[in-house]
N, CA, C and O atoms as a CHARMM CRD file, in Angstrom:
* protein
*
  264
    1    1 UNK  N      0.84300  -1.17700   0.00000 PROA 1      0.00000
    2    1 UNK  CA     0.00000   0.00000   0.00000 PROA 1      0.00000
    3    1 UNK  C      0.88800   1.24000   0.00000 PROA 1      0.00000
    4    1 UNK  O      1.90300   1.29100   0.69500 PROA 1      0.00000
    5    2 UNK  N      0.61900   1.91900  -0.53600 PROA 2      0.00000
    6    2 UNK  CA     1.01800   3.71200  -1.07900 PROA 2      0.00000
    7    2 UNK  C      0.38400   4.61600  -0.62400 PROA 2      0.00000
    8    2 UNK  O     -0.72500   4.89500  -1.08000 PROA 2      0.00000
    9    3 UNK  N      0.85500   5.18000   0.22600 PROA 3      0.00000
   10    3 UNK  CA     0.80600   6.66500   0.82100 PROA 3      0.00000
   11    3 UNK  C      1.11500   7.76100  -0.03800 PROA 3      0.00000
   12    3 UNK  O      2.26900   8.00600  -0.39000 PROA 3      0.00000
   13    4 UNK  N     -0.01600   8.52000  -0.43300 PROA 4      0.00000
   14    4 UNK  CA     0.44900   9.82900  -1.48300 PROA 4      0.00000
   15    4 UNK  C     -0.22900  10.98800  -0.83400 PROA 4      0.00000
   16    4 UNK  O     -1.44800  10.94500  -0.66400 PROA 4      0.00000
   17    5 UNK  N      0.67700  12.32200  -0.35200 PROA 5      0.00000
   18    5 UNK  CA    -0.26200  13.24900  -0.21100 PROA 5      0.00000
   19    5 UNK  C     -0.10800  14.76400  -0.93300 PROA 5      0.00000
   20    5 UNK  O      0.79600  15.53300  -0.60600 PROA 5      0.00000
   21    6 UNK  N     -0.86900  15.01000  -1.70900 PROA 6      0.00000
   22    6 UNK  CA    -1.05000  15.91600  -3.36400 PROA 6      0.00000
   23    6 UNK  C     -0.28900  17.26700  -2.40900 PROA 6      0.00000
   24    6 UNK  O     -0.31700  17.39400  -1.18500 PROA 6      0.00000
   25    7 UNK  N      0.14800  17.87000  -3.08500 PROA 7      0.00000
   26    7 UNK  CA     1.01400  19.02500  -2.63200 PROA 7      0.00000
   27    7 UNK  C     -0.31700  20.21600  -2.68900 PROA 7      0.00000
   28    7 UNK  O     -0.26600  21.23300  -1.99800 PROA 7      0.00000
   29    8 UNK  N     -1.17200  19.99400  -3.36400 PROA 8      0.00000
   30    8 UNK  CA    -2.28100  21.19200  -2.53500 PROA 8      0.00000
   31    8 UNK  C     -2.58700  21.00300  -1.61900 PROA 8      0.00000
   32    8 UNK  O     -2.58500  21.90700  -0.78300 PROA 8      0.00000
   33    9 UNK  N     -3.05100  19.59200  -1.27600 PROA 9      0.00000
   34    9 UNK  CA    -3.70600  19.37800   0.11700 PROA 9      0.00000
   35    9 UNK  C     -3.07400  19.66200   1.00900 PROA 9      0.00000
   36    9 UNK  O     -3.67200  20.18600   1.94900 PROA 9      0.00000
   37   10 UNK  N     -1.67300  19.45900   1.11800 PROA 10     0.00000
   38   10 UNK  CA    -0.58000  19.74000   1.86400 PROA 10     0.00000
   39   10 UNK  C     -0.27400  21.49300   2.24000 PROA 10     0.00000
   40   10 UNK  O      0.00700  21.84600   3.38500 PROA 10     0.00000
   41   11 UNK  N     -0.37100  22.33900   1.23800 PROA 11     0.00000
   42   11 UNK  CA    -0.32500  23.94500   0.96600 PROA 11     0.00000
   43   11 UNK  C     -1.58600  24.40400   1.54400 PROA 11     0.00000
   44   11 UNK  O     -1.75800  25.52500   2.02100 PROA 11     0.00000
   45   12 UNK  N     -2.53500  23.39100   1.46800 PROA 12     0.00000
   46   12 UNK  CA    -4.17900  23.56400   2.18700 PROA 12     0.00000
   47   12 UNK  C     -4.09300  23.92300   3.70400 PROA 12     0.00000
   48   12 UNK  O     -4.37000  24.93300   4.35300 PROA 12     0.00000
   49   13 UNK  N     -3.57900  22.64000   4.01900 PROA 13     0.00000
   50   13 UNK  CA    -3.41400  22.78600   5.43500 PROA 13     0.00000
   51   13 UNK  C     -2.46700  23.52000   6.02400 PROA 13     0.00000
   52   13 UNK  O     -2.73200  24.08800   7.08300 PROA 13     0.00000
   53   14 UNK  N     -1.13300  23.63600   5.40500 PROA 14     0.00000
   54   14 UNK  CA    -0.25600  25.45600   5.88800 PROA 14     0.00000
   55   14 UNK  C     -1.05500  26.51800   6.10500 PROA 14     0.00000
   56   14 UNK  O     -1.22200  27.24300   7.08600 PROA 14     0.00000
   57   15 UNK  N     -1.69600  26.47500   4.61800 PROA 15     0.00000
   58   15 UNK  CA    -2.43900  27.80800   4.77500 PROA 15     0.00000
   59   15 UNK  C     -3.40800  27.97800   6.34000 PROA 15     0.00000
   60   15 UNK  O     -3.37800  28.97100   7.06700 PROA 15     0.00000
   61   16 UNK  N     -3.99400  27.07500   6.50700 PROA 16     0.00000
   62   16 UNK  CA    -5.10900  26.55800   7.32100 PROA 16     0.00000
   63   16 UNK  C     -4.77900  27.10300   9.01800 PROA 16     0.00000
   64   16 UNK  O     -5.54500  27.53700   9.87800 PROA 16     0.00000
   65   17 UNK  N     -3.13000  26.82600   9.02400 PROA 17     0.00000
   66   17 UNK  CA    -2.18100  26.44900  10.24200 PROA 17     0.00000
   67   17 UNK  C     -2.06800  27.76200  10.10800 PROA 17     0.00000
   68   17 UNK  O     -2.64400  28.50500  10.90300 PROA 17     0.00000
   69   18 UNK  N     -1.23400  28.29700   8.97900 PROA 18     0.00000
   70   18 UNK  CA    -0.97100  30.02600   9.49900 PROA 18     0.00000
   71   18 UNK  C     -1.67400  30.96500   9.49300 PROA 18     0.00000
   72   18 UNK  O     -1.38000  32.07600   9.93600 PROA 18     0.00000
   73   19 UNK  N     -2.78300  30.61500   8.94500 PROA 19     0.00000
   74   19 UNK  CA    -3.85700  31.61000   9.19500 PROA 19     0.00000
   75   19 UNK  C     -4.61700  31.79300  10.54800 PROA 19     0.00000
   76   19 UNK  O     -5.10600  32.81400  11.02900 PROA 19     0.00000
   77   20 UNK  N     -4.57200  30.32200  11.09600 PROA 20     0.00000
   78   20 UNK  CA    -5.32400  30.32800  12.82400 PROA 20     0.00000
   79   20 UNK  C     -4.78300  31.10600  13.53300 PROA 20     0.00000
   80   20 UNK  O     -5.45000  31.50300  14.48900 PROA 20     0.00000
   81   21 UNK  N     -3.11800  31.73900  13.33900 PROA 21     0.00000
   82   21 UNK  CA    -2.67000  32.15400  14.35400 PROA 21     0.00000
   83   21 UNK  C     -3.54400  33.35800  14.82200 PROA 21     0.00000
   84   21 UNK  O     -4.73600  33.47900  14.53700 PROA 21     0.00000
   85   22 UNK  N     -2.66700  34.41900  15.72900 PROA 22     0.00000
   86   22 UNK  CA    -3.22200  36.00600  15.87300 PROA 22     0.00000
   87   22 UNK  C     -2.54900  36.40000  15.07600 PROA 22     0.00000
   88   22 UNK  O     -1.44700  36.17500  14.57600 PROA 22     0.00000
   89   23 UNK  N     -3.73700  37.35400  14.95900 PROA 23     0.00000
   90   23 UNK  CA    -2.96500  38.60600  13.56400 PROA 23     0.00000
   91   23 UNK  C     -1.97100  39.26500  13.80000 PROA 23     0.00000
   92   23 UNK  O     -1.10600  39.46800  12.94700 PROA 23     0.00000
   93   24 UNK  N     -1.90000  39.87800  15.43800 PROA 24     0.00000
   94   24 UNK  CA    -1.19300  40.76900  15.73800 PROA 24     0.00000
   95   24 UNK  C      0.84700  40.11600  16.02000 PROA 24     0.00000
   96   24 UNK  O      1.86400  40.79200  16.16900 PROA 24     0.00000
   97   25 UNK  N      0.71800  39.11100  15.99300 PROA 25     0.00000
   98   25 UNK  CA     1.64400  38.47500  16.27100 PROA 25     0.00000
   99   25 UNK  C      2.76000  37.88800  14.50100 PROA 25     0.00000
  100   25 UNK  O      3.69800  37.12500  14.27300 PROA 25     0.00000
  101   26 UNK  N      1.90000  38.80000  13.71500 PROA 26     0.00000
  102   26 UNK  CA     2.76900  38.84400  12.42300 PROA 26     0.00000
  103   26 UNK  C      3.28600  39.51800  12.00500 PROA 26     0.00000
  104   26 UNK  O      2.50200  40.37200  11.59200 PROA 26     0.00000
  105   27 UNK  N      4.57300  39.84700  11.71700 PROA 27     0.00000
  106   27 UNK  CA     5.52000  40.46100  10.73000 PROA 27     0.00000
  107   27 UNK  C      5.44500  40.40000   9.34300 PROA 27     0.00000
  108   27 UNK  O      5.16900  39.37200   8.72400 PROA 27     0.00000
  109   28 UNK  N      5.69200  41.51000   8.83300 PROA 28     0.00000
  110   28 UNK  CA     5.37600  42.08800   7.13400 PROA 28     0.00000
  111   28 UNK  C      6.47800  40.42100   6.71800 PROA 28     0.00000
  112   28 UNK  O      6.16900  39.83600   5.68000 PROA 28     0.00000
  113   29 UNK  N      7.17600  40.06900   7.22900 PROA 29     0.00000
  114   29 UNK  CA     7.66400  38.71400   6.38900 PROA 29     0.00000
  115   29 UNK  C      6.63200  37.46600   6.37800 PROA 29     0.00000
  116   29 UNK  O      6.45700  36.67900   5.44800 PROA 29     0.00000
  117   30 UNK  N      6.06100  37.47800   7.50200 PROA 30     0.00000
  118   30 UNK  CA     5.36700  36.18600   7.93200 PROA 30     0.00000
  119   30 UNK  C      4.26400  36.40300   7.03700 PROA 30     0.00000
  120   30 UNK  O      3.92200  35.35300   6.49300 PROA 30     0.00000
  121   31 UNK  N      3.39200  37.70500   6.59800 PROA 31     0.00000
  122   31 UNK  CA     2.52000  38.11700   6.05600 PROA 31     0.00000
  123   31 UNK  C      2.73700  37.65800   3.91100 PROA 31     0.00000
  124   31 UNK  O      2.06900  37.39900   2.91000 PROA 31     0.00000
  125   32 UNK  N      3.60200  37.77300   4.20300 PROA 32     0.00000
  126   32 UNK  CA     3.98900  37.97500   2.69800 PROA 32     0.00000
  127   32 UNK  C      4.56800  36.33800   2.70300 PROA 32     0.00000
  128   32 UNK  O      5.32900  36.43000   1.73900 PROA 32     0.00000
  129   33 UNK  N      4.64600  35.46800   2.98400 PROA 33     0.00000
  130   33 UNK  CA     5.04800  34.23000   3.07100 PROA 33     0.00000
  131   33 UNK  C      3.61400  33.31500   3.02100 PROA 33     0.00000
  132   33 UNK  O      3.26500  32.26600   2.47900 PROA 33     0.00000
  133   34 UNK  N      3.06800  34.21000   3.80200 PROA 34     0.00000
  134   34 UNK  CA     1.64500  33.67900   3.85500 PROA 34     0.00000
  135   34 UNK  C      0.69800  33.65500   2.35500 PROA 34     0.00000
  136   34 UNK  O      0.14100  32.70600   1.80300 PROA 34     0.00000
  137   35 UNK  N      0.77900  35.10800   1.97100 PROA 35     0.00000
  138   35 UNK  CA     0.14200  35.15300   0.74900 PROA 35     0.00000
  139   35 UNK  C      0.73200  34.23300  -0.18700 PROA 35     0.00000
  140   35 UNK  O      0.05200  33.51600  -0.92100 PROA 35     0.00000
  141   36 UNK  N      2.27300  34.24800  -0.16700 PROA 36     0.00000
  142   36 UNK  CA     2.81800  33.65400  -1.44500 PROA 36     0.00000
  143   36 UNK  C      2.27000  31.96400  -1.45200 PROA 36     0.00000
  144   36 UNK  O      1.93100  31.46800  -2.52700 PROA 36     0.00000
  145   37 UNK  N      2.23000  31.30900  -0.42300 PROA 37     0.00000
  146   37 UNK  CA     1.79900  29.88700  -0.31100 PROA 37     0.00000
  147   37 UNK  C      0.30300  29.90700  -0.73600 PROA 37     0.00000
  148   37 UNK  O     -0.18100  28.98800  -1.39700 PROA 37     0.00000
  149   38 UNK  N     -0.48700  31.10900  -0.28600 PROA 38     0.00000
  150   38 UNK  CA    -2.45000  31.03400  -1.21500 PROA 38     0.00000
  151   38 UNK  C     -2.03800  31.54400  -2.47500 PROA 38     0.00000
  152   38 UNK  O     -2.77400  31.33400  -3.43800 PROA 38     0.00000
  153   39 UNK  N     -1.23700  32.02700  -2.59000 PROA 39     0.00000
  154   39 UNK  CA    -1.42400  32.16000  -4.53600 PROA 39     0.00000
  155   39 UNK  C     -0.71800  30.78800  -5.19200 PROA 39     0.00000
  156   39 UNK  O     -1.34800  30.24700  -6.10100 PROA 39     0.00000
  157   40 UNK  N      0.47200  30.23600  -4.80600 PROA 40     0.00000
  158   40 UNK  CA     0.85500  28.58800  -5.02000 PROA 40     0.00000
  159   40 UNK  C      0.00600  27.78100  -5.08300 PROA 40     0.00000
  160   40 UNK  O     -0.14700  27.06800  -6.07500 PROA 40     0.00000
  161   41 UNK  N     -0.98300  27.70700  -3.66400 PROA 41     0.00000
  162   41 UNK  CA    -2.01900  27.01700  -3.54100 PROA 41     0.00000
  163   41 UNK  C     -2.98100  27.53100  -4.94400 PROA 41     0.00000
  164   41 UNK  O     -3.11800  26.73000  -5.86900 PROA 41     0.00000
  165   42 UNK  N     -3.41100  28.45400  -4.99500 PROA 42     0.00000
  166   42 UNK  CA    -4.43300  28.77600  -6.10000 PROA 42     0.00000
  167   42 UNK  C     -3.86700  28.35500  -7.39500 PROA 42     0.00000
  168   42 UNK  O     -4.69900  27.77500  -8.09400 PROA 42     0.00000
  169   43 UNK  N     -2.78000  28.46800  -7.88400 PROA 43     0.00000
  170   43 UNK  CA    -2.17600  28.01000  -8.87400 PROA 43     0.00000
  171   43 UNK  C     -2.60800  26.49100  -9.42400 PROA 43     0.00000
  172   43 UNK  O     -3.07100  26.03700 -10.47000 PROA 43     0.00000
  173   44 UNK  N     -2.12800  25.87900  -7.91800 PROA 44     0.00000
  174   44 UNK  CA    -1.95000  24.57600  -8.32400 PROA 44     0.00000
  175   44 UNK  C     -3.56700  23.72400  -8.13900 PROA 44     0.00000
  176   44 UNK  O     -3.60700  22.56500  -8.55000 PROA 44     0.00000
  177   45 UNK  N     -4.60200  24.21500  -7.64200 PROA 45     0.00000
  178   45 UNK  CA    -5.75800  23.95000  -7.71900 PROA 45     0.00000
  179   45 UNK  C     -6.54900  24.68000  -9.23000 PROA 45     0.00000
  180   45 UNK  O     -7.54400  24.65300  -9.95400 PROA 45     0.00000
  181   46 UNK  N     -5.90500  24.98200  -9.11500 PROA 46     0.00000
  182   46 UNK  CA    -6.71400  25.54400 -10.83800 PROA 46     0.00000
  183   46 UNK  C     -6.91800  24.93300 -12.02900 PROA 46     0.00000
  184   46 UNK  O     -7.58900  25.32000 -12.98500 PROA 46     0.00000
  185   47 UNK  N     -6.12100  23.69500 -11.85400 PROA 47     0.00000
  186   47 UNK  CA    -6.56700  23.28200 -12.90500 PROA 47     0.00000
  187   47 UNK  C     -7.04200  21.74400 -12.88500 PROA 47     0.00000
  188   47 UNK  O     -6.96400  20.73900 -13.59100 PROA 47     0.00000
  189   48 UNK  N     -7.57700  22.15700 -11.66900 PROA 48     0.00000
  190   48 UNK  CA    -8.16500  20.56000 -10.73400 PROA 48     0.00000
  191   48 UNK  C     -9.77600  21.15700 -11.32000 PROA 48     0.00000
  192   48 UNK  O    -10.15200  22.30200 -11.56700 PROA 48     0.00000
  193   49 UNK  N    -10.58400  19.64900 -11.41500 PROA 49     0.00000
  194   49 UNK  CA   -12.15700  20.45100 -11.49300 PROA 49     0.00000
  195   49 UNK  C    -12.34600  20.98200 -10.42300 PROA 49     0.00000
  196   49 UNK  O    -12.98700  22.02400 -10.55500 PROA 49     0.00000
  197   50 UNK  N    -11.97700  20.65500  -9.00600 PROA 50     0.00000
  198   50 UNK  CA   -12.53500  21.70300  -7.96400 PROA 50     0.00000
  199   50 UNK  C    -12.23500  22.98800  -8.24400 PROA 50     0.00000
  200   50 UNK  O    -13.01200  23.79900  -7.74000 PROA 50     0.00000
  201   51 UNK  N    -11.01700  23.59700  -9.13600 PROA 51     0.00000
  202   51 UNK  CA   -10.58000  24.72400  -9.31600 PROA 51     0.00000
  203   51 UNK  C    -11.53300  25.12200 -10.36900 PROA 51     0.00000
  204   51 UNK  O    -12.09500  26.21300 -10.46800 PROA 51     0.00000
  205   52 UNK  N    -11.62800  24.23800 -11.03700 PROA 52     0.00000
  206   52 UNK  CA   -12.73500  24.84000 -12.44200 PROA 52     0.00000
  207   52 UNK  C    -14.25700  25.08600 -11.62500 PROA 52     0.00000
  208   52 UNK  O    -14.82800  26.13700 -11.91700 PROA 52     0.00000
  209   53 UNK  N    -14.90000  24.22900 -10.68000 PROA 53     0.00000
  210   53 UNK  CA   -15.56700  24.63700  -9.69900 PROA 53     0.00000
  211   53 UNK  C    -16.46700  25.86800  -9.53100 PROA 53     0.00000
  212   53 UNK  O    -17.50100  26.30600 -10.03500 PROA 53     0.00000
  213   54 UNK  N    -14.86900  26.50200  -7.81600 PROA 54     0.00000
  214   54 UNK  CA   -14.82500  27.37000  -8.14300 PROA 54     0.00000
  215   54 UNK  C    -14.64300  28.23200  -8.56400 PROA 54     0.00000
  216   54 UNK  O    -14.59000  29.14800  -7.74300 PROA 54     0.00000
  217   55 UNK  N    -14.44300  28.59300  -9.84900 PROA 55     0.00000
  218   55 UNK  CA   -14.21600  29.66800 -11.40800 PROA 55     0.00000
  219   55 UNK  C    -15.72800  29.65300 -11.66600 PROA 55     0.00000
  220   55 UNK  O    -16.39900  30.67200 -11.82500 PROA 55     0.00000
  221   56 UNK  N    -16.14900  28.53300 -11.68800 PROA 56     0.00000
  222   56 UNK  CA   -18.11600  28.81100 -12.61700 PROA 56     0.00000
  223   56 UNK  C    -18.70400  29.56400 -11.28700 PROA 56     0.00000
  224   56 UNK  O    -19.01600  30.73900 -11.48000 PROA 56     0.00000
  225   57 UNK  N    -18.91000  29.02400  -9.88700 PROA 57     0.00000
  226   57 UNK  CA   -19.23500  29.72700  -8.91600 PROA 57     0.00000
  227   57 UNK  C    -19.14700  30.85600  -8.82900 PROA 57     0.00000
  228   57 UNK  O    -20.16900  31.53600  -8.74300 PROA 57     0.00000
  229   58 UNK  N    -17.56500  31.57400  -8.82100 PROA 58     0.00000
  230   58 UNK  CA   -17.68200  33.12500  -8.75900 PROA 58     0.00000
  231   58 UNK  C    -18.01600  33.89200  -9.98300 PROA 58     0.00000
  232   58 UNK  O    -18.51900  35.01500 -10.01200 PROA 58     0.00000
  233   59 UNK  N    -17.59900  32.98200 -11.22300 PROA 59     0.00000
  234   59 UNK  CA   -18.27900  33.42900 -12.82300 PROA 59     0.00000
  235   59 UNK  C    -19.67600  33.64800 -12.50500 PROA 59     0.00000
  236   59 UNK  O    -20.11200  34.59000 -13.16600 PROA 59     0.00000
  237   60 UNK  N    -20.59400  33.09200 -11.68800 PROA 60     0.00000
  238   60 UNK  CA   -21.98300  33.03700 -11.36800 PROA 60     0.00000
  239   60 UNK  C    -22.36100  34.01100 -10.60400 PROA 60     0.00000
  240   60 UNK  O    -23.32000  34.74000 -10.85500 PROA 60     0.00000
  241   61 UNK  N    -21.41600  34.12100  -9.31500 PROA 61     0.00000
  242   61 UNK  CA   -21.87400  34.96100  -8.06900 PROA 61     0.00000
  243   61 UNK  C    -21.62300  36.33000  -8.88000 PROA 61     0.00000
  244   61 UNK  O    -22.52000  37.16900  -8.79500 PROA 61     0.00000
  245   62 UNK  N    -20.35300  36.67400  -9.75100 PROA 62     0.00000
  246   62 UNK  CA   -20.09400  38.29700 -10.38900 PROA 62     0.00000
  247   62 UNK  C    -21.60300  38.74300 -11.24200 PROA 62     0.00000
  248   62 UNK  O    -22.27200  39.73800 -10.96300 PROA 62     0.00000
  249   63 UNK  N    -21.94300  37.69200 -12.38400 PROA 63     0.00000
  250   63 UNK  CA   -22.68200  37.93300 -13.65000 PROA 63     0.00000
  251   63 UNK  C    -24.25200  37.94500 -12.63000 PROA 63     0.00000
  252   63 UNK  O    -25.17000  38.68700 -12.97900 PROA 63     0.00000
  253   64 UNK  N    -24.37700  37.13900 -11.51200 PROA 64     0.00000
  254   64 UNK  CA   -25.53800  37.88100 -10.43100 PROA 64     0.00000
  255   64 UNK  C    -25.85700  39.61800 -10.23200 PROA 64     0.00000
  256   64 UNK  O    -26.86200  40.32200 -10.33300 PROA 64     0.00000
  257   65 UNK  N    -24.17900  39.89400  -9.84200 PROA 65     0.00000
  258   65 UNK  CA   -24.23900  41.11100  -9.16000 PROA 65     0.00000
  259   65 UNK  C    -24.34700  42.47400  -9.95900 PROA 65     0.00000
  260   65 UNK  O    -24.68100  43.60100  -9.59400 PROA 65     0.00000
  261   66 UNK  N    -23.85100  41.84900 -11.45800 PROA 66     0.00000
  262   66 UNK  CA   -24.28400  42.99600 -12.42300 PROA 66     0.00000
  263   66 UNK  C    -25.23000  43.07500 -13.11900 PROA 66     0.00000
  264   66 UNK  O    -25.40000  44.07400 -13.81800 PROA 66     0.00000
């Protein structure tokens, strides 16, 4: 048996971890380390159907609002 775990799911749960912290307890580095791993993450889900997903979802929620 094979253990595989997808490098989004993995970037999922960082994100998940550094975001719980307090806010106040971050530095403009920790901040910017942070973003760079949700745009990686977004990258690499994008071209998963969950990423295609949500693309029709917010394609839906925008073409609602206008």
């Amino acid at each position: 048996m094979q253990l595989s775990v997808s490098a989004s799911v993995f970037l999922g749960i960082i994100i998940l971890v550094r975001l719980a912290r307090r806010t106040e307890a971050r530095t403009r580095a920790d901040e910017k380390l942070t973003a760079l791993t949700c745009v990686v993450f977004g990258v690499l889900i994008a071209a998963t159907p969950w990423g295609h997903a949500i693309l029709q979802l917010v394609g839906t929620a925008t073409q609602a609002t206008h």
